[in-house]
C-alpha positions as CSV (number, residue, x, y, z in Angstrom):
1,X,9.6,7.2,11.8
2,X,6.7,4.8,12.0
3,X,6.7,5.1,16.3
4,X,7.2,9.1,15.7
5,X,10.5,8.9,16.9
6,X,12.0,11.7,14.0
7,X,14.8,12.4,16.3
8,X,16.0,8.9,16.2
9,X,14.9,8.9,12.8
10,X,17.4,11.6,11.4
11,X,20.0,10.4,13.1
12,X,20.0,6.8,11.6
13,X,18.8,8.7,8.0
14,X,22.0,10.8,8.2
15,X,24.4,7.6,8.8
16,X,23.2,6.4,5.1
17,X,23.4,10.0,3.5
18,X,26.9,10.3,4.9
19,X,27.8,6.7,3.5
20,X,25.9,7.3,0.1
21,X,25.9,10.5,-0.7
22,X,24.5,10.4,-4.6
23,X,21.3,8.3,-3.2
24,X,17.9,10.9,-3.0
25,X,16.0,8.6,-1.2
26,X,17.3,8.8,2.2
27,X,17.3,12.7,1.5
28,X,13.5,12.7,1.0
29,X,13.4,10.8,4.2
30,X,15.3,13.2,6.2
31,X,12.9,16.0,4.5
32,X,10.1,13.7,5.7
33,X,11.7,13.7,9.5
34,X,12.1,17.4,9.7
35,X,8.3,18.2,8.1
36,X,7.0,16.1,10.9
37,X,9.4,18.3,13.7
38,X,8.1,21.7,12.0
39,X,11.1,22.7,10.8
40,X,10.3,23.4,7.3
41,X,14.2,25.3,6.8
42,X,15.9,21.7,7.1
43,X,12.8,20.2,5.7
44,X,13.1,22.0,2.2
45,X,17.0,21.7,2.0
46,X,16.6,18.0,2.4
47,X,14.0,17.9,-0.4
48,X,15.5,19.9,-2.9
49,X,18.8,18.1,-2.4
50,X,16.4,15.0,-2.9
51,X,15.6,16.5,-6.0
52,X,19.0,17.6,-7.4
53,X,20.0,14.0,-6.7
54,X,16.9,12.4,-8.2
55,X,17.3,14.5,-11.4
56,X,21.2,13.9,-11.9
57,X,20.7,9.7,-11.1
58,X,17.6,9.9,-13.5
59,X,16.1,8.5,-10.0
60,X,12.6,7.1,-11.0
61,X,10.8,8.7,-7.7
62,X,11.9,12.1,-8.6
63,X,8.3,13.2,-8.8
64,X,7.3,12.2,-5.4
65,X,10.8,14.3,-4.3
66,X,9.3,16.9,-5.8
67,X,5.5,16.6,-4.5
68,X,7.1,16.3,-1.1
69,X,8.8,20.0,-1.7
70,X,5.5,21.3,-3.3
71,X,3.9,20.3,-0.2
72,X,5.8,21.7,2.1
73,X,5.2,25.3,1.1
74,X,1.5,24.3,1.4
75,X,2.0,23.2,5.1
């Protein structure tokens, strides 16, 4: 994501979430991706299941998940 390559991004991003489902962070990174494309639809599923996942693993980044969605209705 660094080189703006979200495509490429996503689709390495969506290998870990298939592997490890319960993790939020690669989640918030997919949300991430899809903000930078403009599509805010994928971009606030992602995110909130960032959230869900962060609040049932007591994930200590659960705040940023949820700045990230806050956020995004601002953009």
């Amino acid at each position: 994501m660094a080189q703006n390559e979200y495509t490429k991004a996503i689709e390495l991003i969506t290998y870990y979430t298939d592997r490890f489902p319960n993790i939020a962070t690669p989640y918030n990174i997919l949300g991430n991706a899809y903000k930078q494309l403009n599509d805010k639809k994928e971009a606030k599923k992602y995110y909130q299941k960032a959230i869900d996942l962060g609040v049932k693993n007591v994930d200590p980044r659960l705040e940023e998940y949820r700045d990230n969605f806050k956020r995004l209705k601002q953009f």
